[in-house]
Biopython code that builds the backbone (N, CA, C, O; Angstrom):
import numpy as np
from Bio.PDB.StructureBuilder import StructureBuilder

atoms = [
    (1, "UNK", "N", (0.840, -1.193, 0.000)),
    (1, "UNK", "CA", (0.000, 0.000, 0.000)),
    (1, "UNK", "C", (0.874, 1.242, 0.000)),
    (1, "UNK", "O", (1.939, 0.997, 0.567)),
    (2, "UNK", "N", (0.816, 2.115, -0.308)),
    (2, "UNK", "CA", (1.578, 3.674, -0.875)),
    (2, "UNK", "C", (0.931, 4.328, 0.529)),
    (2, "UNK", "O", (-0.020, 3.844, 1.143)),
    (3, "UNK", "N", (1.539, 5.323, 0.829)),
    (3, "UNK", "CA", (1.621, 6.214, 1.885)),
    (3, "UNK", "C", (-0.187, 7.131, 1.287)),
    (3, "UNK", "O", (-1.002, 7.554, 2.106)),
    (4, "UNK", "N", (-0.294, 7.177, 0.423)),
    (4, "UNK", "CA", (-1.253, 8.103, 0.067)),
    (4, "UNK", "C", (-2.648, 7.548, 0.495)),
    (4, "UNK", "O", (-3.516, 8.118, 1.156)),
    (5, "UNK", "N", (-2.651, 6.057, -0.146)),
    (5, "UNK", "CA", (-3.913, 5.061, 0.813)),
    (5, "UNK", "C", (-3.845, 5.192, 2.230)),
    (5, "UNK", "O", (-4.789, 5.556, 2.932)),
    (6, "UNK", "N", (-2.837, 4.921, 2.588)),
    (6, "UNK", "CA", (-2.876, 5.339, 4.102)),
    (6, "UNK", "C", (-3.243, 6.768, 4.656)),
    (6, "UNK", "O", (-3.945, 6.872, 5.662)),
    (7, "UNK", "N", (-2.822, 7.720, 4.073)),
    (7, "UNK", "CA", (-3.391, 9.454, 3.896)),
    (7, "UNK", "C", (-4.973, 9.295, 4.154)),
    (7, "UNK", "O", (-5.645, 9.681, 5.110)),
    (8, "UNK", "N", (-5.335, 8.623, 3.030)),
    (8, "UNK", "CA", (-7.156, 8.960, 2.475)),
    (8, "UNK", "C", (-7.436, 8.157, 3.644)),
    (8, "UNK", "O", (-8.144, 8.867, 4.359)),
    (9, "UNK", "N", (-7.186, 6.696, 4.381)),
    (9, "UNK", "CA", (-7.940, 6.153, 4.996)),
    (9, "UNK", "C", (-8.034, 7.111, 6.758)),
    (9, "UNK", "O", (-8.993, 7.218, 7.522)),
    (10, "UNK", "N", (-6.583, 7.668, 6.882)),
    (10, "UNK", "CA", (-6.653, 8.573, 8.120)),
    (10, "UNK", "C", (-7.743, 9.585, 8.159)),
    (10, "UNK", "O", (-8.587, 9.584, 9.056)),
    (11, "UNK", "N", (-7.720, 10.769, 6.826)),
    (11, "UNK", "CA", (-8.520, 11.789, 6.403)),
    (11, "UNK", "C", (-9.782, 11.371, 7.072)),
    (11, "UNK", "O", (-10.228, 11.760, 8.151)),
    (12, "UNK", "N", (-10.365, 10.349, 6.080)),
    (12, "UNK", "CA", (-11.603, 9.482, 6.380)),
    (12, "UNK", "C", (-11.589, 9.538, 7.837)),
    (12, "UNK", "O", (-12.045, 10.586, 8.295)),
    (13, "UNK", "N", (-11.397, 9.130, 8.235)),
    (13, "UNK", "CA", (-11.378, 8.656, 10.274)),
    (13, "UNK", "C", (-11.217, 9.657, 10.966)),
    (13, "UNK", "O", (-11.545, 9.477, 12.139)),
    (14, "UNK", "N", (-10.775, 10.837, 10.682)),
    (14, "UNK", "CA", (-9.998, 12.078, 11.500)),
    (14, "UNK", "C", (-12.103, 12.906, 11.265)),
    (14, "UNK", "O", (-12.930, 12.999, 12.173)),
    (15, "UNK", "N", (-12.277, 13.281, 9.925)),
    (15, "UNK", "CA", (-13.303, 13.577, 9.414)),
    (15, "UNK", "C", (-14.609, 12.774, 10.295)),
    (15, "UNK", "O", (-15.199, 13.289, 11.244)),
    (16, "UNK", "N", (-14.894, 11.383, 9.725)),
    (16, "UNK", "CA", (-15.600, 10.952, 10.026)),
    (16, "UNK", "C", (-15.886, 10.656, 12.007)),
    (16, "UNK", "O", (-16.835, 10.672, 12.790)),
    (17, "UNK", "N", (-14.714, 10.464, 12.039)),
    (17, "UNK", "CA", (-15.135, 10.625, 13.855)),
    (17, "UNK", "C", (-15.098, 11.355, 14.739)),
    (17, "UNK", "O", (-15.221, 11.068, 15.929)),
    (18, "UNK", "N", (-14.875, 12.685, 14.135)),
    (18, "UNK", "CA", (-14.971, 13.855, 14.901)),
    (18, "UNK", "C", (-16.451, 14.305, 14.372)),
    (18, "UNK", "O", (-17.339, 14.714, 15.120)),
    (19, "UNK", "N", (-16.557, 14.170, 13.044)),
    (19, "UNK", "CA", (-18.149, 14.473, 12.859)),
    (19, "UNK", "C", (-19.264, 13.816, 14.023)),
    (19, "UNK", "O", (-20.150, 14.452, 14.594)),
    (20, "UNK", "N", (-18.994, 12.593, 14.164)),
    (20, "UNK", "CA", (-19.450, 11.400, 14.813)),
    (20, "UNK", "C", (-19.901, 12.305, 16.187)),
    (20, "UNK", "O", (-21.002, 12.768, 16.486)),
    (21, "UNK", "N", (-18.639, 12.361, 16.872)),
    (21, "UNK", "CA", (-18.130, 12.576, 18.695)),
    (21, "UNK", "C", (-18.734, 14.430, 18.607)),
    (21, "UNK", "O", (-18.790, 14.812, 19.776)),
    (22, "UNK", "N", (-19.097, 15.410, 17.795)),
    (22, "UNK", "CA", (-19.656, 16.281, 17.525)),
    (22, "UNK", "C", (-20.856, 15.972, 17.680)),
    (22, "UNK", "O", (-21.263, 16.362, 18.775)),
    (23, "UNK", "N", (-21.705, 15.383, 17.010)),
    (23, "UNK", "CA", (-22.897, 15.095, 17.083)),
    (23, "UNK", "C", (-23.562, 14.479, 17.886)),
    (23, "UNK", "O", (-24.766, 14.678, 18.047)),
    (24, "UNK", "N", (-22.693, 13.397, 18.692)),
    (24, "UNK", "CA", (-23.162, 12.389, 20.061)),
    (24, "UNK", "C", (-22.892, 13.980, 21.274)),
    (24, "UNK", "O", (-23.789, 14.372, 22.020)),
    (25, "UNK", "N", (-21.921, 14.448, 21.217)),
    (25, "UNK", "CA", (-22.063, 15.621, 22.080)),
    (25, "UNK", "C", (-22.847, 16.772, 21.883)),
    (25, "UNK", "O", (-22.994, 17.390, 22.937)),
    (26, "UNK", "N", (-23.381, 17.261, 20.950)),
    (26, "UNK", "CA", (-24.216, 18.108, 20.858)),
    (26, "UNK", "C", (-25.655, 17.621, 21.596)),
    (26, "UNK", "O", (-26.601, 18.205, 22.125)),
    (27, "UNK", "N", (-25.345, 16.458, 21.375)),
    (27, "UNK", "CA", (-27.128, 15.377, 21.148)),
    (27, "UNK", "C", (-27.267, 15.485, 22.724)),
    (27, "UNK", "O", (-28.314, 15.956, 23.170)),
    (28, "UNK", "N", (-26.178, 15.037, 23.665)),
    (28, "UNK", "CA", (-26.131, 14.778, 24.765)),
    (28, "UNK", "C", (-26.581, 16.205, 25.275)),
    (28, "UNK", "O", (-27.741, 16.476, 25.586)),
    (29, "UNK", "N", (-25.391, 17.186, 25.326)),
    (29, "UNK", "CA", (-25.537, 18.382, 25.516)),
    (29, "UNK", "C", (-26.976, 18.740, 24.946)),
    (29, "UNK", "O", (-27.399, 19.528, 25.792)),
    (30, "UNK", "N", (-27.732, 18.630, 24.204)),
    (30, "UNK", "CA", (-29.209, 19.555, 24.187)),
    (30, "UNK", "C", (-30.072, 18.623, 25.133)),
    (30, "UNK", "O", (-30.995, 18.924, 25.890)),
    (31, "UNK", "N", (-29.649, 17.735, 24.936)),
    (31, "UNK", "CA", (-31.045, 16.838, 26.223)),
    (31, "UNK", "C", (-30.935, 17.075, 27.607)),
    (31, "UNK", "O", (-31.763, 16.947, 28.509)),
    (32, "UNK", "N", (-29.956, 17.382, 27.608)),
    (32, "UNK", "CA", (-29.689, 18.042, 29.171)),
    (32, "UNK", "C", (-29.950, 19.084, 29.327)),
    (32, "UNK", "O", (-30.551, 19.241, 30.391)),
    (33, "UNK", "N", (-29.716, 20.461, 28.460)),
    (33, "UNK", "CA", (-30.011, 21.438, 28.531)),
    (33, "UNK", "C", (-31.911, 21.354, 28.403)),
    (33, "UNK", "O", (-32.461, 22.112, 29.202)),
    (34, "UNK", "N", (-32.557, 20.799, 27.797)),
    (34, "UNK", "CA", (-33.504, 20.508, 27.878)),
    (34, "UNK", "C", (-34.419, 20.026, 28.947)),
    (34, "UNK", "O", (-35.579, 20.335, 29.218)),
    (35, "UNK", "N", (-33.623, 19.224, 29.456)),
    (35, "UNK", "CA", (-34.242, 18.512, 31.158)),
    (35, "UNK", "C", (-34.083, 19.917, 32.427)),
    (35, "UNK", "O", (-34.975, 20.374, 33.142)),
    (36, "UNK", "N", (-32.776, 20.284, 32.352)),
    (36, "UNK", "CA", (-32.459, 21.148, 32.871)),
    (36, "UNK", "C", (-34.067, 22.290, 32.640)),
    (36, "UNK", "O", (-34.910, 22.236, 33.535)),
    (37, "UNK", "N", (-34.217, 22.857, 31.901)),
    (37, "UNK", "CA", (-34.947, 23.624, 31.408)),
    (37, "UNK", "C", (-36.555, 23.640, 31.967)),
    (37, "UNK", "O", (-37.413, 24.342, 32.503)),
    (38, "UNK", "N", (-36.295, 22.440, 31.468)),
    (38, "UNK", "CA", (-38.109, 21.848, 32.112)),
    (38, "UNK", "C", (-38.232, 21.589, 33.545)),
    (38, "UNK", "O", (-39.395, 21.474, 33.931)),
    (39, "UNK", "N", (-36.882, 21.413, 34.845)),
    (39, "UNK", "CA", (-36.978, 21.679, 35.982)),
    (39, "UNK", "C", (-36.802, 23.034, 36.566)),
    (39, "UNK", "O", (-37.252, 23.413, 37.647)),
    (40, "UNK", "N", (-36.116, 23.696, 35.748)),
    (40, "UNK", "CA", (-36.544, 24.931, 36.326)),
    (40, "UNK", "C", (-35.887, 25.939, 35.734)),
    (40, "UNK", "O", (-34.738, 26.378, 35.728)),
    (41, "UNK", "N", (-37.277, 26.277, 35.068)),
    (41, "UNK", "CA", (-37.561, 27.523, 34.239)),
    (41, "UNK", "C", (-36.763, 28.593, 33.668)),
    (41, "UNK", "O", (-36.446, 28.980, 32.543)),
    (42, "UNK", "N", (-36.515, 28.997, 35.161)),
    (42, "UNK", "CA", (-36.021, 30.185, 35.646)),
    (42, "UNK", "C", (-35.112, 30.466, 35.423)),
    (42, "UNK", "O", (-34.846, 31.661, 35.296)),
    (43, "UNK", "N", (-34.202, 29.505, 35.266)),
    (43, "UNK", "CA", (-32.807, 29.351, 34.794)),
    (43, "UNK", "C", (-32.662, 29.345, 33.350)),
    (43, "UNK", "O", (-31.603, 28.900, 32.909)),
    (44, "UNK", "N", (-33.793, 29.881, 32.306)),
    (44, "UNK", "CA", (-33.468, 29.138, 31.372)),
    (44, "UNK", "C", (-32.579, 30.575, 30.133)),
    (44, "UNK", "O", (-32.238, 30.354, 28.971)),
    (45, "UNK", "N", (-32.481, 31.409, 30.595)),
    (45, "UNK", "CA", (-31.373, 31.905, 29.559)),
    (45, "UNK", "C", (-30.391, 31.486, 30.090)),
    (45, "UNK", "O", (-29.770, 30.652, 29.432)),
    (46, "UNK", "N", (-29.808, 31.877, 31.524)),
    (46, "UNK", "CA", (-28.257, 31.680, 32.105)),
    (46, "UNK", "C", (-27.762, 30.447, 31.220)),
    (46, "UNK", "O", (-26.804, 30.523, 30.450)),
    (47, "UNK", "N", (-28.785, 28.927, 31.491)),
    (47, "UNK", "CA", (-28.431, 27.676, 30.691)),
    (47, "UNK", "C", (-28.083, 27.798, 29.166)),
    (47, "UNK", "O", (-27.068, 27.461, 28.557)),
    (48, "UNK", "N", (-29.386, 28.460, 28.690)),
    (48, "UNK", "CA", (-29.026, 29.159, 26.771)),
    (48, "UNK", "C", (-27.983, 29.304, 26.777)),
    (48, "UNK", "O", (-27.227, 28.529, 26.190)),
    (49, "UNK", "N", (-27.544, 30.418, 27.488)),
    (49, "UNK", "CA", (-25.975, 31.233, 27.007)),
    (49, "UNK", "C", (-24.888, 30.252, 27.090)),
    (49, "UNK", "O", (-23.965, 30.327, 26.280)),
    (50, "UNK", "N", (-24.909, 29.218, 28.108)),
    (50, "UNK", "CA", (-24.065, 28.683, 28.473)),
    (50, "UNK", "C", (-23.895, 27.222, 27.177)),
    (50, "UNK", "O", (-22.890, 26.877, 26.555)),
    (51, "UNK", "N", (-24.888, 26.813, 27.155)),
    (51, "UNK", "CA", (-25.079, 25.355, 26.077)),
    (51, "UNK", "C", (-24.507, 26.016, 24.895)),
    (51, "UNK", "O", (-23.482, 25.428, 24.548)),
    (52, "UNK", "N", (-24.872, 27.302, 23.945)),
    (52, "UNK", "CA", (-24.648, 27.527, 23.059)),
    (52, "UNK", "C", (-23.028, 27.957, 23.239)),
    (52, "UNK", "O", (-22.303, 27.342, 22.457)),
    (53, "UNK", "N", (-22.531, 28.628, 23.870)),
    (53, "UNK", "CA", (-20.833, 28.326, 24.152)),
    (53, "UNK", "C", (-20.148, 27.269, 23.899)),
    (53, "UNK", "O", (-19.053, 27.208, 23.340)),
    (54, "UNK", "N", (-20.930, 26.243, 24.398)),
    (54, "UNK", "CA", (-20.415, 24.611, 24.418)),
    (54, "UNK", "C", (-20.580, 24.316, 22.982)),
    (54, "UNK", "O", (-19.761, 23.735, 22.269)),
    (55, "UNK", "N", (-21.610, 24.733, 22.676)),
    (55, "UNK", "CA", (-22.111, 24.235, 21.148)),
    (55, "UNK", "C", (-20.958, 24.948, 20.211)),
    (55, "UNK", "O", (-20.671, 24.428, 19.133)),
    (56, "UNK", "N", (-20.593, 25.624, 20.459)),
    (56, "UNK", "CA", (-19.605, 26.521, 19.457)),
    (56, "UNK", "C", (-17.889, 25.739, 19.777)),
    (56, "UNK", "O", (-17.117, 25.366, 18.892)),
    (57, "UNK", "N", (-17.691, 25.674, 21.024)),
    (57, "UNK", "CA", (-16.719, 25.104, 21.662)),
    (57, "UNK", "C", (-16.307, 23.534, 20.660)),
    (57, "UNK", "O", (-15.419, 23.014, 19.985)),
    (58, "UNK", "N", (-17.608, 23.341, 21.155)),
    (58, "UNK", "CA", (-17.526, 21.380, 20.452)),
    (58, "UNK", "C", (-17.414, 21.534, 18.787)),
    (58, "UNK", "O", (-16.525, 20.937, 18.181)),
    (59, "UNK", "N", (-18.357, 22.357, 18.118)),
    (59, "UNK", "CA", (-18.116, 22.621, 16.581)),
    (59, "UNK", "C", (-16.646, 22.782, 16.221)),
    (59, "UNK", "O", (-15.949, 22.249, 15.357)),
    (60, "UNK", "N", (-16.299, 24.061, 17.547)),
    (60, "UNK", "CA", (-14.737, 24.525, 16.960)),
    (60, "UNK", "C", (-13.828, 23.594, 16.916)),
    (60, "UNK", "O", (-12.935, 23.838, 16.105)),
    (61, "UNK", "N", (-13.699, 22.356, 17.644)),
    (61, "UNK", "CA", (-12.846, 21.080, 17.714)),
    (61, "UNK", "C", (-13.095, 20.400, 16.371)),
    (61, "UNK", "O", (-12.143, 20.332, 15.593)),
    (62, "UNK", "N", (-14.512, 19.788, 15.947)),
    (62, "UNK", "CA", (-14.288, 19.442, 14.931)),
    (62, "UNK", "C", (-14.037, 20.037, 13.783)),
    (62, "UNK", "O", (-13.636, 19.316, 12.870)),
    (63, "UNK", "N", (-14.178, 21.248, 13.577)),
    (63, "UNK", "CA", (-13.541, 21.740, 12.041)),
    (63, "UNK", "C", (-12.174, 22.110, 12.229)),
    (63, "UNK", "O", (-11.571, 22.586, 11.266)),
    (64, "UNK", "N", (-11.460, 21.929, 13.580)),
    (64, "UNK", "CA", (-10.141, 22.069, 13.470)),
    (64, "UNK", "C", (-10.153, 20.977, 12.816)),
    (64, "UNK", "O", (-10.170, 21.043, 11.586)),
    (65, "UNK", "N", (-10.149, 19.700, 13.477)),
    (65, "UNK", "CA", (-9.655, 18.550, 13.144)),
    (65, "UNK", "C", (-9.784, 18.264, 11.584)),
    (65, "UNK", "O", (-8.897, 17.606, 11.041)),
    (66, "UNK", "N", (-10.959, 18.783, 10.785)),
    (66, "UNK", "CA", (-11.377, 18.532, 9.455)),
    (66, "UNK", "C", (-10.250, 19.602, 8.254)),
    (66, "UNK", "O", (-9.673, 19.492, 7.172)),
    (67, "UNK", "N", (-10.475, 20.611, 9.362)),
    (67, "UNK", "CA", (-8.972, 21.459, 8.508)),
    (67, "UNK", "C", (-7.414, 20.799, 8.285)),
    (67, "UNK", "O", (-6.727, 20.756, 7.265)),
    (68, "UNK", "N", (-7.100, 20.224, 9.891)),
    (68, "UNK", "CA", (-5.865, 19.256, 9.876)),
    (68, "UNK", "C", (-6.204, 18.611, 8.537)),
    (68, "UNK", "O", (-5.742, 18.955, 7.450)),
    (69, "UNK", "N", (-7.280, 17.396, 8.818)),
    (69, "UNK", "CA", (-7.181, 16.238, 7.697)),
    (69, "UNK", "C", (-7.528, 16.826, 6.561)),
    (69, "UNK", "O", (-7.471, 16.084, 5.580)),
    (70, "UNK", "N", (-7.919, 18.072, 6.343)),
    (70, "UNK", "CA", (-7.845, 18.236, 4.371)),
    (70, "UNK", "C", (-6.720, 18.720, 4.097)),
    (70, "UNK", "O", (-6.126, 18.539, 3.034)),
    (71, "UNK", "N", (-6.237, 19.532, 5.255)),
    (71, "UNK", "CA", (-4.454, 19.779, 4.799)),
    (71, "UNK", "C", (-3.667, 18.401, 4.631)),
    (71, "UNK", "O", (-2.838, 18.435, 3.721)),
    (72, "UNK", "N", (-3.752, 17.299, 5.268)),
    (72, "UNK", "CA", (-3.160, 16.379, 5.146)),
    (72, "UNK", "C", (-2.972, 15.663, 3.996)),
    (72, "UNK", "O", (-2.138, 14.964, 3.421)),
    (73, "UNK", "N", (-4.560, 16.308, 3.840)),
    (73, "UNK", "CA", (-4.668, 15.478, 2.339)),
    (73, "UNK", "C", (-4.295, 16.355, 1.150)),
    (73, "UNK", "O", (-3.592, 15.741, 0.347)),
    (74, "UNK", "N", (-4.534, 17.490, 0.838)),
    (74, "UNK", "CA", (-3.822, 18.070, -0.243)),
    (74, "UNK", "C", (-2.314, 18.549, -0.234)),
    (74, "UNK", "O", (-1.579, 18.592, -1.221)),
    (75, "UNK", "N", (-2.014, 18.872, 0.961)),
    (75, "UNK", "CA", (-0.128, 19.009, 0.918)),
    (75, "UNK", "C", (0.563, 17.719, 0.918)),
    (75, "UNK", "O", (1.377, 17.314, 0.089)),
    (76, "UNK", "N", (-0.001, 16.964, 2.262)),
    (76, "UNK", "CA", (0.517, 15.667, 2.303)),
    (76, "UNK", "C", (2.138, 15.635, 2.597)),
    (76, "UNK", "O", (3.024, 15.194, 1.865)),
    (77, "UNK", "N", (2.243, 16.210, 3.833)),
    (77, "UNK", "CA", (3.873, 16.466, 3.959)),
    (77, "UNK", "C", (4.494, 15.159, 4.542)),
    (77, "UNK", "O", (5.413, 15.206, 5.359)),
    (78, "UNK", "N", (3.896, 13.859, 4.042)),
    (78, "UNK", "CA", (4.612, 12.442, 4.326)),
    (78, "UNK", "C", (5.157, 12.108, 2.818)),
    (78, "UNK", "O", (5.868, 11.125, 2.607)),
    (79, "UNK", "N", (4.758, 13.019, 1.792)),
    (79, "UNK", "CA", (5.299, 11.935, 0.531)),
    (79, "UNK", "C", (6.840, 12.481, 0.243)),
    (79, "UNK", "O", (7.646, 11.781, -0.371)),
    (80, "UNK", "N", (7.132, 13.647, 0.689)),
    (80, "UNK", "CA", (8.583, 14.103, 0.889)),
    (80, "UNK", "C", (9.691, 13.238, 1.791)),
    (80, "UNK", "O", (10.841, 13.300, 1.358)),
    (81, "UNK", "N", (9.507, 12.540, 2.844)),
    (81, "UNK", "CA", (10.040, 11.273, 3.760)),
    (81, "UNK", "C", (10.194, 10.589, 2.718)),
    (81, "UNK", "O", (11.360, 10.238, 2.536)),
    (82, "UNK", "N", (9.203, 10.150, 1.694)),
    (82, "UNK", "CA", (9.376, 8.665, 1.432)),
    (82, "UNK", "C", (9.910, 8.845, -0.073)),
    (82, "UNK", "O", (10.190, 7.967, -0.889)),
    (83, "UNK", "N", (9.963, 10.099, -0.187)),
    (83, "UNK", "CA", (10.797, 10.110, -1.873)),
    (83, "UNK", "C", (12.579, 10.065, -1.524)),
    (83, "UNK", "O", (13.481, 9.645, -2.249)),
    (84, "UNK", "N", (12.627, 10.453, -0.627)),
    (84, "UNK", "CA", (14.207, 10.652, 0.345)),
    (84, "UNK", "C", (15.037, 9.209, 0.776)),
    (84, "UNK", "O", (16.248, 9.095, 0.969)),
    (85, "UNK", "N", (13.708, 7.877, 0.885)),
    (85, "UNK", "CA", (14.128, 6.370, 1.373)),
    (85, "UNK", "C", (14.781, 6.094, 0.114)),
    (85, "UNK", "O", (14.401, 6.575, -0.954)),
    (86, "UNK", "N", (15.771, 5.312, 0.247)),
    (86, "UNK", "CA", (16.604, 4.322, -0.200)),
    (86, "UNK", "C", (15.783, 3.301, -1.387)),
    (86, "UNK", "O", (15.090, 2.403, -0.909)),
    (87, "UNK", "N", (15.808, 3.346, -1.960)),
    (87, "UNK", "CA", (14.903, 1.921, -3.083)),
    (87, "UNK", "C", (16.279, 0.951, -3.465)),
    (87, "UNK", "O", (16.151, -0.057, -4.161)),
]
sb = StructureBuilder()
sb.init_structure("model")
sb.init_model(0)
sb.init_chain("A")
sb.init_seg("    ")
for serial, (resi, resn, name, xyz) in enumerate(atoms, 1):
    if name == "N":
        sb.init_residue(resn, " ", resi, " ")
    sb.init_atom(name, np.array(xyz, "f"), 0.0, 1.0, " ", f" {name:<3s}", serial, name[0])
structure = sb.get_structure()
């Protein structure tokens, strides 16, 4: 297998499971903010302000990570190592 299959299959996984762990945390995070909400009321901007922080927080992790893996994938600063090995 070439370094580049190995590239696309990381991309894939870096992408796909931060999308994943984004969405199981958002999911988590609104049902709580939700329960929260429905016990008491009163609280319910302080909670708003606060969930939607998180919500931005957790987004901002995964599009780092999606930025890493598309840089990875169009510069690809592993195929320079392996043009340098010995054949």
């Amino acid at each position: 297998m070439e370094v580049i299959s190995f590239v696309a299959i990381a991309v894939g996984l870096i992408i796909g499971l931060g999308a994943l762990g984004a969405c199981i945390g958002i999911g988590i995070m609104g049902s709580k903010y939700l329960e929260a909400a429905a016990r008491q009321p009163e609280l319910m901007g302080e909670l708003q302000t606060k969930m939607f922080l998180l919500a931005g927080l957790i987004d901002a992790a995964f599009i780092i990570g999606t930025g890493i893996a598309l840089w990875f994938a169009t510069v690809n600063p592993f195929l320079a190592q392996i043009a340098n090995l010995p054949k």
